[in-house]
C-alpha positions in Angstrom: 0.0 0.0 0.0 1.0 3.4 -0.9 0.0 6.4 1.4 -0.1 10.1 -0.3 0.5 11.4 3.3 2.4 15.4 3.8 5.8 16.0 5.6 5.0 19.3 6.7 4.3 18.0 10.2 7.2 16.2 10.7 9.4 18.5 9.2 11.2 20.8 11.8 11.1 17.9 14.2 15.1 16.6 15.5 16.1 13.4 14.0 16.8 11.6 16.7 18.7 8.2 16.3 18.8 5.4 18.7 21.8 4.8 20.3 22.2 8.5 21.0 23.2 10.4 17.5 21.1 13.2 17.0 20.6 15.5 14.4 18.0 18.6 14.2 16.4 18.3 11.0 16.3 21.7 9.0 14.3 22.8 6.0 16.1 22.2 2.7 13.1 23.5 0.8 9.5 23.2 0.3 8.6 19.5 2.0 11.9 18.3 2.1 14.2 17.4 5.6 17.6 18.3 5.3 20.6 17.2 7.7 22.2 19.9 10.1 25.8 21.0 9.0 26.4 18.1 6.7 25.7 15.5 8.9 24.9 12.2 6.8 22.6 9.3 7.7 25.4 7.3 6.7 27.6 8.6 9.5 24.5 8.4 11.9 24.9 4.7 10.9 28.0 3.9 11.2 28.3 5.9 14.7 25.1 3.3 16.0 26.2 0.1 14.4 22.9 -1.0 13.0 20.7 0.3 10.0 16.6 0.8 11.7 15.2 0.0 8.4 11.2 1.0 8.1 9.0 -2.3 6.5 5.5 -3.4 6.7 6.1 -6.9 8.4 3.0 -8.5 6.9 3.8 -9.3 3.5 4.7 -13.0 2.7 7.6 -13.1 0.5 8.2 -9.2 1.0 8.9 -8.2 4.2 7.2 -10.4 6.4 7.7 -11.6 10.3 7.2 -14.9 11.8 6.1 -15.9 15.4 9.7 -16.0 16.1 9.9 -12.6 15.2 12.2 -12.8 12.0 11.8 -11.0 9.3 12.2 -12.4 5.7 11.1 -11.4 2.1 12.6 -9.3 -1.2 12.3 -6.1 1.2 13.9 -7.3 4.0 17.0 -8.2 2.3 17.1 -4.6 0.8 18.4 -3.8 4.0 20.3 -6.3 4.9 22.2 -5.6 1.8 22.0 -1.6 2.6 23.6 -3.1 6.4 26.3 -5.7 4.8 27.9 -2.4 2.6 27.8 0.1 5.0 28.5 -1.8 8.1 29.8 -5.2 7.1 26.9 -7.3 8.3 23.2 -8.1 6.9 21.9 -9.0 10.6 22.8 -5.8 11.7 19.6 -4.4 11.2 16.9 -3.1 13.2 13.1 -3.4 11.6 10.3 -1.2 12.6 7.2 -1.9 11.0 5.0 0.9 10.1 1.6 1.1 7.9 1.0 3.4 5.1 -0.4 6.3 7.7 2.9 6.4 9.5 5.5 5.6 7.2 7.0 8.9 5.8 6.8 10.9 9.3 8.8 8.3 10.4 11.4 8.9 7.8 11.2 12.5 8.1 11.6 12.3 11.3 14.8 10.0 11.7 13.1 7.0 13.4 13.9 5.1 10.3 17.1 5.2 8.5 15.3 4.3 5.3 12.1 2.9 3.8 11.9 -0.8 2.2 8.2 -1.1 2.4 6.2 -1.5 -0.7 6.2 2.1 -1.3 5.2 3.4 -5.2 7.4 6.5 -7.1 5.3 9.1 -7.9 5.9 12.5 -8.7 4.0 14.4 -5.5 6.3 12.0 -3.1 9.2 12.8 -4.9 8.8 16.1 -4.7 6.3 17.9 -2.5 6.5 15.2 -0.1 10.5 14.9 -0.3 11.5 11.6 -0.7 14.4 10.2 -2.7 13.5 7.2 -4.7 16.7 4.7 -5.0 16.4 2.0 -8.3 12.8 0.3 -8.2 13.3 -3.1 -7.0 10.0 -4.6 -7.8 7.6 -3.6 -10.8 4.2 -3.8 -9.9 0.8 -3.2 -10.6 -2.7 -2.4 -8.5 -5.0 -5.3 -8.9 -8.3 -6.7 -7.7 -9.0 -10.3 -5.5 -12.4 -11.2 -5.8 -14.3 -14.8 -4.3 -14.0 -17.5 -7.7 -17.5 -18.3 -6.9 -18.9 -14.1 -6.6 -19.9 -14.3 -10.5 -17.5 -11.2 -10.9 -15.5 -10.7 -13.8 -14.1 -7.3 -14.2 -14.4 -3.9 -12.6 -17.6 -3.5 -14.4 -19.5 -6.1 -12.4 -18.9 -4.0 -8.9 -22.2 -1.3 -9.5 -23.7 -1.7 -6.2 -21.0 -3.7 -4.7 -18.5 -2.9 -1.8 -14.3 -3.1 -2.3 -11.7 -3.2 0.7 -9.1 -0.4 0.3 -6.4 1.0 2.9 -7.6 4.8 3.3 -5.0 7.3 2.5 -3.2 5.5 -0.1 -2.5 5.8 -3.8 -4.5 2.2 -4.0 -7.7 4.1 -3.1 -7.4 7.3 -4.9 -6.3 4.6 -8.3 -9.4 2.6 -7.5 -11.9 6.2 -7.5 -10.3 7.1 -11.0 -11.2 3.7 -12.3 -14.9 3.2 -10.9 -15.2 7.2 -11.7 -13.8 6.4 -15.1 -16.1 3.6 -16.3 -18.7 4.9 -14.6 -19.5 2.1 -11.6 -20.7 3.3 -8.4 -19.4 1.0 -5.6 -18.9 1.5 -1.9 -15.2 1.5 -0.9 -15.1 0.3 2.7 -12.1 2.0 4.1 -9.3 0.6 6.5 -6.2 2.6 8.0 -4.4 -1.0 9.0 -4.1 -3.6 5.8 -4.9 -6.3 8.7 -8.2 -5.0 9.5 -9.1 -4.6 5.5 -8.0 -8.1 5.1 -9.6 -9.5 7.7 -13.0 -7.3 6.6 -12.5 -9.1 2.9 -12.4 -13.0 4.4 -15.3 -12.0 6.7 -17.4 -11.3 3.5 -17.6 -7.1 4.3 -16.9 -6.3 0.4 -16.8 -8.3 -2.8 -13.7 -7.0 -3.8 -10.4 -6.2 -2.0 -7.8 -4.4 -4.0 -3.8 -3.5 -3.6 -0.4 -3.7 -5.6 -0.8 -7.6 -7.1 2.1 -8.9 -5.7 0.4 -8.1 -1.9 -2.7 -10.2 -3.4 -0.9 -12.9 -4.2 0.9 -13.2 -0.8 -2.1 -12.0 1.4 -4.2 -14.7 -0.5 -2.0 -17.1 0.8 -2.8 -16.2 4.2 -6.5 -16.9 4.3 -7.9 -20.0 5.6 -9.2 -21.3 1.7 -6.6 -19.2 -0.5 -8.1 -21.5 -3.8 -11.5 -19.9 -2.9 -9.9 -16.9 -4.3 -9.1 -15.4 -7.0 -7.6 -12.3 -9.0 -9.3 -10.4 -12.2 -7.5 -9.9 -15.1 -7.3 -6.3 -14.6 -4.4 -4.2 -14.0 -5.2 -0.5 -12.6 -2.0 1.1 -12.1 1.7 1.2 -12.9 3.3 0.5 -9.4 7.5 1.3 -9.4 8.3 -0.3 -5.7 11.7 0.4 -4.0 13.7 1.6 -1.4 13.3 5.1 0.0 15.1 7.8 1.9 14.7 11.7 2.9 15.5 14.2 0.6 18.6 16.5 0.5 21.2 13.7 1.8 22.8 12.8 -1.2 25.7 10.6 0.3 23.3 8.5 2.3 21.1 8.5 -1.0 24.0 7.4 -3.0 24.6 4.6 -0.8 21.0 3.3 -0.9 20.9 3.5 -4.8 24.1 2.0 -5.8 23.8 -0.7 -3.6 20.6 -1.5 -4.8 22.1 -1.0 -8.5 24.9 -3.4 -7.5 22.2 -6.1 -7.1 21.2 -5.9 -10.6 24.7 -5.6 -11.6 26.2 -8.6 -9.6 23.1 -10.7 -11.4 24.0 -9.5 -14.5 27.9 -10.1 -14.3 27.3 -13.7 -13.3 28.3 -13.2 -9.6 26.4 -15.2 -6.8 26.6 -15.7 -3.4 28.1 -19.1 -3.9 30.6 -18.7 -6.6 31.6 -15.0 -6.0 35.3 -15.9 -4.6 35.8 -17.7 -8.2 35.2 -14.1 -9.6 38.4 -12.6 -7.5 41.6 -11.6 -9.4 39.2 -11.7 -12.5 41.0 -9.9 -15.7 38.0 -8.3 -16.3 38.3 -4.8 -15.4 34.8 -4.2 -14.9 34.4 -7.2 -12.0 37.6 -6.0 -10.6 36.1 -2.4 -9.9 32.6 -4.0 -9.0 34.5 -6.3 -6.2 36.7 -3.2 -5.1 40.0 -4.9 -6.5 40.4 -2.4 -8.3 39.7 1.9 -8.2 37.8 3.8 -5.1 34.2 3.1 -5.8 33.8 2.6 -2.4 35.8 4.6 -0.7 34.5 7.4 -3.2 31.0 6.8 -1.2 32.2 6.7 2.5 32.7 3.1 2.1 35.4 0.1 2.1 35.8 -0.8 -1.7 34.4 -4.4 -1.6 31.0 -2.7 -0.4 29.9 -5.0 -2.9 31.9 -8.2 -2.3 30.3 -8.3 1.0 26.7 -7.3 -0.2 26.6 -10.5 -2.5 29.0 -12.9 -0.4 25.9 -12.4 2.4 22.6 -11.6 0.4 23.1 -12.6 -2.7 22.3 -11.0 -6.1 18.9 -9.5 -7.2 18.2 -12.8 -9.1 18.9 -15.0 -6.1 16.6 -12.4 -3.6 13.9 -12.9 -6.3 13.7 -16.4 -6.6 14.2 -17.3 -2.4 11.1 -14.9 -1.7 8.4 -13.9 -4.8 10.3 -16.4 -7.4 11.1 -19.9 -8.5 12.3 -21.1 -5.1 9.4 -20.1 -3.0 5.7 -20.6 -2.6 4.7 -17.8 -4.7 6.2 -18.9 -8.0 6.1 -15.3 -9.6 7.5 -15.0 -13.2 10.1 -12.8 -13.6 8.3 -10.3 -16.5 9.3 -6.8 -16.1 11.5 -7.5 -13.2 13.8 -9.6 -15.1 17.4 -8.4 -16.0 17.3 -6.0 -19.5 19.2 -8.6 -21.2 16.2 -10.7 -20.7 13.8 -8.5 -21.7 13.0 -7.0 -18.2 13.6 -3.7 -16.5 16.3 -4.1 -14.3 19.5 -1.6 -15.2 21.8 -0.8 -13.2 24.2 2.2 -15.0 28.0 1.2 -15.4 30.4 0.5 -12.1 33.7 2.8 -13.5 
């Protein structure tokens, strides 16, 4: 889910950091946070030891945590990658989970070092709201989960009927322009928490309940009959997912998006988790700069030079994060498509390591 909620309130506010770092947030233009004096997140970071990482927590396959309280998914290990280049270790992360109503305050107002939590680029959050967008990480688009037995077969068939949306949210405003646009009237019942508006859709409150597809496909698996269930061939939205931080911090920011980058690159290069110490002393020029054997791409950004060596080593490439959570490997069995590598027809680019 994908709130359209303001900075304005948080901004102003001190960014304070657990483990005692603190930072009074000034403004760096119209909705936007800046840091005092030059003061990176990344050295906030690196003076704490851990990365507090902002996801949802309820997301099979994307950032999701169990009774034990761990947390796994394609989100998750966003920032453990984010936490193995900056501070040599993927564990050495702090979660807070937040829902769509709370989500950029928090980042605004330091509690979370960054966002990995299902959160869609558009133009106001980019700019009136004051967010910095790092590389999308999952391409996505809003759909609609309906009962197989309700007799409905496209958006058409909800005049009169009810749909479950999370309030505040691009999801809800998409959903208005679609009804509004083919002319259905339907009654959106409303939810702040994506629990509750689950929960409301198994307990037969609305016909329809709607989000980014991906979330459909993992919440399905969640209720007691998922087969009972299906999704319409309908997509209503473009949906760009990925990692998120505060404006006006461009060396944090630059951490964020080249790790992120150096996913895509890593898969693209051949490189994974288990064969990556085959790739070392490698005559090609471009590994030995992507590894840190070579040049200061790392020290460059604040960082050691085999940021990437130990991204991959512990995480793995984008292809391997993929396939353990959304992909091949798990239950979800979600076709690559659009989030494939460019070579294979997808979108995934990262620009040149040099």
């Amino acid at each position: 889910m994908r709130k359209l909620g303001l900075l304005a309130a948080a901004l102003g506010l001190t960014l304070a950091a657990c483990g005692g770092t603190t930072t009074t947030a000034t403004t760096g233009g119209e909705g936007t946070t800046a840091p005092v004096a030059g003061k990176s997140r990344l050295n906030v970071v690196k003076e704490r030891g851990k990365l507090i990482c902002g996801v949802d927590g309820g997301i099979p396959g994307f950032s999701f945590v169990d009774e034990s309280g761990k947390y796994s998914g394609l989100d998750v290990d966003v920032c453990k990658a984010v936490a193995a280049a900056v501070l040599g270790d993927p564990e050495a992360v702090e979660y807070r989970r937040l829902d769509s109503t709370e989500r950029f305050t928090a980042l605004a107002g330091g509690e979370v070092d960054m966002l990995s939590r299902n959160t869609t680029w558009t133009i106001n959050r980019d700019t009136q709201v004051g967010l910095e967008f790092a590389p999308t990480t999952f391409y996505d688009g809003q759909g609609m989960m309906v009962r197989k037995n309700s007799g409905i077969d496209g958006l058409e068939d909800f005049e009169g009927k009810a749909v479950c949306v999370e309030t505040g949210t691009t999801t809800e405003l998409n959903l208005t322009d679609q009804m509004r646009k083919l002319g259905v009237n339907f009654e959106p019942v409303v939810f702040q928490d994506a629990d509750a508006a689950y929960a409301a859709y198994d307990e037969g409150r609305c016909e329809g309940m709607t989000s980014d597809k991906s979330q459909l496909v993992a919440r399905r698996s969640t209720l007691p009959n998922p087969d009972d269930h299906i999704l319409l061939e309908v997509t209503m939205s473009k949906e760009p997912l990925g990692p998120v931080t505060v404006n006006n911090d461009s060396a944090w920011y630059d951490v964020v998006k080249w790790v992120t980058f150096g996913l895509f690159q890593a898969e693209e290069f051949g490189i994974t988790s288990a064969n990556i110490d085959t790739f070392k002393g490698s005559n090609d020029p471009n590994i030995a700069r992507f590894l840190g054997e070579e040049g200061t791409l790392g020290t460059d950004m604040g960082l050691n030079n085999d940021f990437m060596y130990a991204v991959v080593k512990n995480v793995g490439n984008y292809g391997e994060i993929y396939d353990r959570n959304v992909g091949a490997d798990s239950q979800f069995k979600l076709e690559r498509g659009q989030n494939a590598l460019w070579t294979d027809g997808g979108l995934m680019y990262a620009p040149p390591f040099r």
